[in-house]
C-alpha positions as CSV (number, residue, x, y, z in Angstrom):
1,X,124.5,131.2,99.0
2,X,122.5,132.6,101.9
3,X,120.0,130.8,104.3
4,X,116.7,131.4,102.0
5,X,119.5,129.8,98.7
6,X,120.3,127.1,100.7
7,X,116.6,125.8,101.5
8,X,115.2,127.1,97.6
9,X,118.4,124.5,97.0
10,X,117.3,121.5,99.1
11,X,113.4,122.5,97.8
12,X,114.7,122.0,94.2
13,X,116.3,118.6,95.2
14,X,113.1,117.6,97.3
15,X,111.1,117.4,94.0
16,X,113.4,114.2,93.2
17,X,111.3,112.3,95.5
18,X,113.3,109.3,97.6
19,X,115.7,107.5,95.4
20,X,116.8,104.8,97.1
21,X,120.7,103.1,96.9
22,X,124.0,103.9,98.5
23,X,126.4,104.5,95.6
24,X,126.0,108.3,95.7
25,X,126.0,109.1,99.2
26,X,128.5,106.9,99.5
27,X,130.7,108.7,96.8
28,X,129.8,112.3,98.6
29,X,130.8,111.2,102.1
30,X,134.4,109.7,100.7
31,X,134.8,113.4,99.3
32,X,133.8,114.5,102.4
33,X,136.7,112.5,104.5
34,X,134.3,109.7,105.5
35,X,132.8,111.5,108.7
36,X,130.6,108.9,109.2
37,X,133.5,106.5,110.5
38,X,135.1,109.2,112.6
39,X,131.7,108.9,114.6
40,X,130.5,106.6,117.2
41,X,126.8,106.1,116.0
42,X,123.6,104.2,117.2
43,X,122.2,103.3,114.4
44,X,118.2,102.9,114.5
45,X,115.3,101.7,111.8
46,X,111.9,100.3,112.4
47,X,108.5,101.5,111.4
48,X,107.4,103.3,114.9
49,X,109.2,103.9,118.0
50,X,112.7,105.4,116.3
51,X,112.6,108.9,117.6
52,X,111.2,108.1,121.0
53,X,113.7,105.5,121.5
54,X,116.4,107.7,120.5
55,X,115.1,110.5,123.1
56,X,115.4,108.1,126.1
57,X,118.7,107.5,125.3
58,X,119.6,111.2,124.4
59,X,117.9,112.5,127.5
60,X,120.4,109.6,129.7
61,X,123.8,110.4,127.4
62,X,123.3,114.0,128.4
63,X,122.7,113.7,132.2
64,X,125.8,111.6,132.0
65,X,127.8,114.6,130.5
66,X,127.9,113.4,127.0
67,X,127.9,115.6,123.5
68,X,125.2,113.9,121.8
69,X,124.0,115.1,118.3
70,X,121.0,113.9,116.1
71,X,120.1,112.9,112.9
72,X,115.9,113.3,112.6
73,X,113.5,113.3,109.8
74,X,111.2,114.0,109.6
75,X,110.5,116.7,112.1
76,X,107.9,118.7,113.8
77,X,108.5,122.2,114.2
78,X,111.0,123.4,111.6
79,X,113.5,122.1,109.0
80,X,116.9,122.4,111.1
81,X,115.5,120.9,113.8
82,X,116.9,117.7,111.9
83,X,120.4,118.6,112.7
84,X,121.0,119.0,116.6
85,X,124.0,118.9,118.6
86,X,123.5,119.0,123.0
87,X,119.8,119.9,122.4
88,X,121.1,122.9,119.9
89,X,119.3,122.9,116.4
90,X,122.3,124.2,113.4
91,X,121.8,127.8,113.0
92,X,120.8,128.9,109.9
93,X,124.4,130.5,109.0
94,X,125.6,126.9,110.0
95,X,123.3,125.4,107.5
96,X,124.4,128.0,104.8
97,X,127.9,127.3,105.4
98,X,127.8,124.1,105.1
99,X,125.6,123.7,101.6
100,X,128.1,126.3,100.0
101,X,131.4,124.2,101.5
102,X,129.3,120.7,100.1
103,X,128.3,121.9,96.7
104,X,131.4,121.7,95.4
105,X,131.5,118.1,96.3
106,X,127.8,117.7,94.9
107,X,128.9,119.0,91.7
108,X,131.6,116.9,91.3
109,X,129.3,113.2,92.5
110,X,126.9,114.0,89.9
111,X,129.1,115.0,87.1
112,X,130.7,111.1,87.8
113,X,127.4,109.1,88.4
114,X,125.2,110.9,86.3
115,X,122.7,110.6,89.1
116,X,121.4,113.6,91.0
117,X,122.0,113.6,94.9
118,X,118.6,113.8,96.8
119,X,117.7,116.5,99.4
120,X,117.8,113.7,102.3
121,X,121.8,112.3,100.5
122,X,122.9,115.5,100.9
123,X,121.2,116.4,104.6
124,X,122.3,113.1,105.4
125,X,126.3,114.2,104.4
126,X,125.9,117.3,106.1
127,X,124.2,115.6,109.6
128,X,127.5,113.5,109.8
129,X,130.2,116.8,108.8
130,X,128.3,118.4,111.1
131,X,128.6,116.2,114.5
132,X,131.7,115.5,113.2
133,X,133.1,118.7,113.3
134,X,131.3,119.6,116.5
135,X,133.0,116.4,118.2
136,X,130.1,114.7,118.8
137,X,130.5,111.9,121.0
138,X,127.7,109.8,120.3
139,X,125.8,110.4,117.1
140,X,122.0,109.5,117.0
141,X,120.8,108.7,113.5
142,X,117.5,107.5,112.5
143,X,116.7,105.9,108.8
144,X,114.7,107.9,106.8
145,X,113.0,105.3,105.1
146,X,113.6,101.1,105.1
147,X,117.4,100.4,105.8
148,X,119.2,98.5,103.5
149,X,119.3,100.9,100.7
150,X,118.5,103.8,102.9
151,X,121.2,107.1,102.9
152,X,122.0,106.9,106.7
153,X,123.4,103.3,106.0
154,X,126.9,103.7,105.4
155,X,128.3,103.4,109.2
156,X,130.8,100.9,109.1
157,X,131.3,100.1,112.3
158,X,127.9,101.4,115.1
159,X,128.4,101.1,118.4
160,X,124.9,99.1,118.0
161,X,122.0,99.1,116.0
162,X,118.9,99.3,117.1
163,X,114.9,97.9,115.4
164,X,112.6,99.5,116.8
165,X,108.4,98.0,116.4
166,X,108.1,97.1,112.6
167,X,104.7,96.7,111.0
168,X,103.5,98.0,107.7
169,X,104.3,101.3,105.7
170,X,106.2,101.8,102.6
171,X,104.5,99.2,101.1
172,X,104.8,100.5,97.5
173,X,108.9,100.6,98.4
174,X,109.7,98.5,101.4
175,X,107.7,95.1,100.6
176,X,103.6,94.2,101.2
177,X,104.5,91.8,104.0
178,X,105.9,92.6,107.5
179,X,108.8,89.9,106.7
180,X,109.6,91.6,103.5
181,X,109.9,94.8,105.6
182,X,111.7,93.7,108.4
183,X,114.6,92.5,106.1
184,X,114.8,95.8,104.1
185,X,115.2,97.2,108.3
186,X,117.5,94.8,109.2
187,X,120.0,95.9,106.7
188,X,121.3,98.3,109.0
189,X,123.0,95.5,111.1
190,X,126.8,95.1,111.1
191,X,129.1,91.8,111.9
192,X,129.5,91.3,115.4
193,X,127.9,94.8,116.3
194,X,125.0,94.0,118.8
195,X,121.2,94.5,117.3
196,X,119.1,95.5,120.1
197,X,115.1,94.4,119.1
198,X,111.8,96.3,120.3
199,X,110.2,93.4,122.6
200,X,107.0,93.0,120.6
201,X,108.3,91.7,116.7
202,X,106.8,88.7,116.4
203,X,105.9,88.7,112.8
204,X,109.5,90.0,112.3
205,X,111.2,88.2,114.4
206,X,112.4,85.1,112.5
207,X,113.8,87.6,109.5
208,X,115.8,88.9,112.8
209,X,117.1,85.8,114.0
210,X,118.3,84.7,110.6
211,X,120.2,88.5,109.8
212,X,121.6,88.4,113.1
213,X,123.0,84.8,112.5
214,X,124.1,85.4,109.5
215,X,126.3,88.7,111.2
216,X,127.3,87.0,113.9
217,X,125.7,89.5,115.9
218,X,123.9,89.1,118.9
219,X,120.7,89.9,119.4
220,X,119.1,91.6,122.5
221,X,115.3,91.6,123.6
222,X,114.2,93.3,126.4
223,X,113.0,90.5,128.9
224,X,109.2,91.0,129.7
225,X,109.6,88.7,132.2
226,X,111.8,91.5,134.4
227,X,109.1,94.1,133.5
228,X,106.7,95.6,136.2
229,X,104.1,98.2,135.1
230,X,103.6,99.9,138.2
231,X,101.8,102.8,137.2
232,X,100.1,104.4,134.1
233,X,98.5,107.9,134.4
234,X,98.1,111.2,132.2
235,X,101.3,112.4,134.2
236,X,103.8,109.8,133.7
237,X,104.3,105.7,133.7
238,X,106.2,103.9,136.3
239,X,107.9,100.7,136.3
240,X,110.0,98.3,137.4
241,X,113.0,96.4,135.0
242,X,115.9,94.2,136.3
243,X,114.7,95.6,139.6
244,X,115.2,99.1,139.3
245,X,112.5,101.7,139.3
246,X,111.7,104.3,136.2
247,X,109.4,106.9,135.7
248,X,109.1,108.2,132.4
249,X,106.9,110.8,130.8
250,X,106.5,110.4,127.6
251,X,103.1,108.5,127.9
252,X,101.5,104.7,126.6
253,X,101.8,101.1,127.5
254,X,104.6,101.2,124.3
255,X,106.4,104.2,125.5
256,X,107.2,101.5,128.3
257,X,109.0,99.2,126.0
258,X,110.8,101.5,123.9
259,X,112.5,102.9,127.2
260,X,113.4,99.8,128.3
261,X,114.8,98.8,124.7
262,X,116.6,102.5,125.0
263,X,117.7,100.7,128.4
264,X,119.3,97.8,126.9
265,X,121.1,100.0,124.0
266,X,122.3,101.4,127.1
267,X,123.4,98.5,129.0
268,X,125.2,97.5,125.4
269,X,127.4,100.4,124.9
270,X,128.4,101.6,127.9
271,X,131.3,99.4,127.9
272,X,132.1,102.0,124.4
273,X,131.6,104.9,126.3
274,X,134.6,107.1,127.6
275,X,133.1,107.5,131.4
276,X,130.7,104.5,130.7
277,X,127.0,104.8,132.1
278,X,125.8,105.2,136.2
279,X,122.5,103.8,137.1
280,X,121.3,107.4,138.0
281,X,122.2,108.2,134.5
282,X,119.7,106.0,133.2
283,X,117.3,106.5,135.6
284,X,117.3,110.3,135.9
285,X,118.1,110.8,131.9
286,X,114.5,108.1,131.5
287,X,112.6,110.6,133.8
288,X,113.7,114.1,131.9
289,X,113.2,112.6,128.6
290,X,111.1,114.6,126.4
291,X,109.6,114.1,123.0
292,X,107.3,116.7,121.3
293,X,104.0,115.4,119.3
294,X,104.0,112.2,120.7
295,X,100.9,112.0,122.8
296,X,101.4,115.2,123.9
297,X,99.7,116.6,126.9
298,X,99.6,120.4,125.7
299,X,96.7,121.8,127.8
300,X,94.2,120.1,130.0
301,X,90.8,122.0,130.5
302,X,89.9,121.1,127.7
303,X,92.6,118.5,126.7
304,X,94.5,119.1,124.1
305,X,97.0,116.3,122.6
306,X,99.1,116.4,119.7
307,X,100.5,112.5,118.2
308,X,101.8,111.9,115.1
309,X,100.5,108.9,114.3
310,X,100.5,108.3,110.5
311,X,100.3,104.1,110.6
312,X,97.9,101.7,111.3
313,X,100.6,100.9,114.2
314,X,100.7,103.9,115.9
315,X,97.1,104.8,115.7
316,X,96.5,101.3,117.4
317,X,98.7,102.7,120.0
318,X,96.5,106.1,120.3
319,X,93.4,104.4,120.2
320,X,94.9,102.5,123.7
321,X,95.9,105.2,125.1
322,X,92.3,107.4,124.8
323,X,90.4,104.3,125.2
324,X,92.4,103.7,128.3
325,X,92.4,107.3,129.8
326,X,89.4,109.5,128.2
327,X,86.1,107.0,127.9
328,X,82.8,108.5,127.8
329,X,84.8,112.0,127.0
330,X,84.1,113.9,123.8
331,X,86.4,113.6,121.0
332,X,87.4,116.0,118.6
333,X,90.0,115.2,115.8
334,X,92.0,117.2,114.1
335,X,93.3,115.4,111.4
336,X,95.5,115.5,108.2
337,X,97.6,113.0,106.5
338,X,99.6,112.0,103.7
339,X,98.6,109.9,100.4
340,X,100.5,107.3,100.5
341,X,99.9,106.2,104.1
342,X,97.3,103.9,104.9
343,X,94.9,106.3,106.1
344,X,91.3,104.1,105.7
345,X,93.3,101.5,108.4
346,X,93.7,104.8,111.1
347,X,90.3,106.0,110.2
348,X,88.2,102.4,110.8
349,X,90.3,102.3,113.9
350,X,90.2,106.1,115.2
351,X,86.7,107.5,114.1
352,X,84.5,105.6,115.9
353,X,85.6,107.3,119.2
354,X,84.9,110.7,117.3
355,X,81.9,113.1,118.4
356,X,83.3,115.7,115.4
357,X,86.1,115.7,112.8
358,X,88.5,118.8,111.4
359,X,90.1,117.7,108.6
360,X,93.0,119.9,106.8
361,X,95.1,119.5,103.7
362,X,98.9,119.1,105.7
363,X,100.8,122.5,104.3
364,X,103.9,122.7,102.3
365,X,104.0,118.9,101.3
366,X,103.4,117.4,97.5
367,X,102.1,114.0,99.3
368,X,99.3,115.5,101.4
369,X,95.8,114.2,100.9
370,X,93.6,116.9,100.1
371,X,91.2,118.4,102.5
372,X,88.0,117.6,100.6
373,X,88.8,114.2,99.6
374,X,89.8,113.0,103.4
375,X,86.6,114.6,104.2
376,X,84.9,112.5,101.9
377,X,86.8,108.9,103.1
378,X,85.7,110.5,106.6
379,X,82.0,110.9,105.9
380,X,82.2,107.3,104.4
381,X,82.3,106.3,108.2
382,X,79.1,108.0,108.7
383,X,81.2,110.9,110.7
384,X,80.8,114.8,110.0
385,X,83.7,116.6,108.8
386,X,84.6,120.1,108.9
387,X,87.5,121.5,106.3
388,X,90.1,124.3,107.8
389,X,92.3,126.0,105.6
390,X,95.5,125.7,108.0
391,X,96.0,123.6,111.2
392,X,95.3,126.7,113.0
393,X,92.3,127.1,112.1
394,X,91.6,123.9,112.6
395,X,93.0,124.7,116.2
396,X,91.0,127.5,116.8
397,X,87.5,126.1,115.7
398,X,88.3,122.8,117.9
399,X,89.0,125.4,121.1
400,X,86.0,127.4,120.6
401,X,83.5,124.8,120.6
402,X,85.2,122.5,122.9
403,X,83.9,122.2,126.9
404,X,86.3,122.4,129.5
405,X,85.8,118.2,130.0
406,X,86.3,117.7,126.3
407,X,89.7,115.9,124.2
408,X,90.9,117.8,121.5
409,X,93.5,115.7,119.3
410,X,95.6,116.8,116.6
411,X,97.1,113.2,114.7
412,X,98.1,111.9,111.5
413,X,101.0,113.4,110.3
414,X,104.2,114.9,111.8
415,X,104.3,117.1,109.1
416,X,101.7,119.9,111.0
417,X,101.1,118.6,114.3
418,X,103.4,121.5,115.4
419,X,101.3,124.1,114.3
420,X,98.6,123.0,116.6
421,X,98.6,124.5,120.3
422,X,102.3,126.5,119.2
423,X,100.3,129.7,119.5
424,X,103.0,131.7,120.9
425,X,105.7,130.2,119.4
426,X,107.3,128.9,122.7
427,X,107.7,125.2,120.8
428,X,110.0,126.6,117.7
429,X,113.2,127.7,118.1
430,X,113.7,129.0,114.7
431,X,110.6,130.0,112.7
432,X,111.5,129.0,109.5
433,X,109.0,125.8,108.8
């Protein structure tokens, strides 16, 4: 099959939904030769924080002269974005070649369990063949949803895992309590494989404690009481841990602590690493770390910011970061989201700082809230709301009326948020999405 086969392939699987369990991924990676355990991995879950987290300590791998490959979902831009080895996305012959050389093996899983892989099994199988065969030398994988019974959770042996800020989503899957989730998350953990633990888990935290104990694994916290915020602007944040000076810029006050619980990871693994780690490394890779749609700065006169927040979580986060930077601007939201996410949370928090409100149906995806009906749950806050057919619309409409002083931001779903601002195309490296 051909590029355009291969996706109508994975589209035909996607309609499965997520299936959650481990016995048929399982199955398809032992066909495969087990890559997975021919892989040194960090291993991350939590509800926010994953992929930024992961960038810090991409960005500081590569300045140390690492391969470094990436598992992510979901992602921004385009569909193979989700498979990257030294900041290279699989090309689409790659991705061709490898569903016609896994098929086979597909064929032969669901003929034994009587179960259909899902889209994210078999991505997940080909992430790990992939880095494998590329001689990766650290994989970074990120759950796609939970962790216990999640696909990515068949590593043996991590170099560590990491749990990132936990708070609620998934309900209908993961749990209705923040305890209930946090122990489907800590199933990623491993005996005697350290668990490093985003500062701020309160809630979480005794669930933590006990899986740790119970894998005689210790547990790292970043130590608040070695943090120094020196410095937070619309350029970067600077600040001091264990006495050594960082300046990041991917921006917010929780950017801050998922560098320095990237840092820790770090500190944890180096010992695993071929050349180990330099303090430079850390502090230079911090600095050049980049990480699209995450408050992201894309013009300034008028502003305009891209963040995928989809959470009550992270739109906590966003409304810090514009009540902290853009008071007594005007606000314009761009906004689309999916069904199943607790929207009515983000929009009590979020709309009140709104002066007017594009709402859009997110493209291409069978959980997006319609258009009309998130313009009606908007209204219900007493806020006007405009419907655009596409995100750039939406885009355009927001530019034309907005005054060079003005805030323009695009949030509620990574599943679009690329669209908006990416008018010449400079963000995508393949076009496909």
């Amino acid at each position: 099959m051909n590029y355009k086969e291969a996706r109508n392939r994975i589209a035909e699987k996607n309609r499965l939904g997520s299936v959650l369990g481990l016995e048929r991924i399982r199955k398809l990676l032992h066909q495969l030769g087990e890559p997975q355990n021919h892989l040194q991995v960090v291993h991350v879950a939590g509800t926010n924080g994953k992929g930024s987290t992961l960038a810090f300590i991409h960005a500081v791998l590569r300045h140390a002269g690492y391969r470094v490959g990436r598992y992510i979902s979901p992602t921004v831009f385009c569909y193979l974005e989700r498979f990257q080895i030294d900041e290279r996305m699989m090309t689409e012959g790659e991705f061709a070649d490898y569903m016609n050389r896994i098929q086979p093996h597909v064929e032969k899983v669901e003929a034994e369990t009587e179960k259909p892989l899902t889209a994210f099994e078999i991505e997940t199988a080909i992430a790990f063949w992939f880095l494998y065969e590329k001689k990766a030398d650290v994989m970074l994988l990120e759950t796609g949803m939970g962790g216990r019974q999640d696909a990515t959770n068949v590593v043996d042996a991590p170099l560590c895992t990491i749990l990132t800020s936990i708070g609620l989503d998934h309900v209908g899957i993961l749990g209705t309590t923040i305890s209930e989730i946090a122990y489907e998350k800590t199933g990623i953990l491993r005996d005697k494989v350290p668990c490093v633990v985003y500062p701020f888990n309160e809630e979480a935290m005794p669930v933590i404690k006990e899986q740790c104990s119970l894998h005689n694994t210790s547990m790292i916290v970043p130590d608040l009481n070695q943090l120094t915020i020196k410095s937070e602007t619309l350029e970067e944040e600077i600040f001091d841990y264990k006495n050594v000076e960082y300046h990041i810029g991917i921006l917010g006050k929780h950017q801050i602590y998922n560098a320095i619980t990237a840092i820790e990871a770090l500190l944890a693994i180096k010992g695993k690493l071929k050349n180990g780690l330099k303090k430079v490394n850390i502090q230079e890779g911090l600095h050049n770390a980049d990480w699209k749609g995450r408050f992201e700065i894309l013009e300034r006169h008028p502003y305009v910011i891209r963040d995928g927040a989809h959470n009550p979580d992270a739109a906590q986060c966003l409304y810090e970061q514009l009540i902290k930077h853009f008071t007594n601007r005007r606000i314009i939201y761009i906004i689309g989201v999916l069904e199943d996410k607790d929207h009515h949370a983000m929009l009590s928090l979020l709309l009140p700082l709104a002066d007017r409100v594009y709402v859009l149906t997110v493209p291409d995806n069978t959980r997006a809230m319609q258009a009309q009906a998130l313009a009606e749950e908007v209204r219900a806050f007493g806020k006007q709301a405009l419907i655009a057919d596409t995100p750039e619309t939406a885009y355009r409409l927001a530019k034309e009326e907005a005054r060079q002083e003005d805030v323009i931001l695009a949030f509620g779903s990574l599943y679009y948020i690329g669209r908006i601002g990416d008018r010449d195309g400079t963000d995508r490296q393949n076009h496909d999405a």
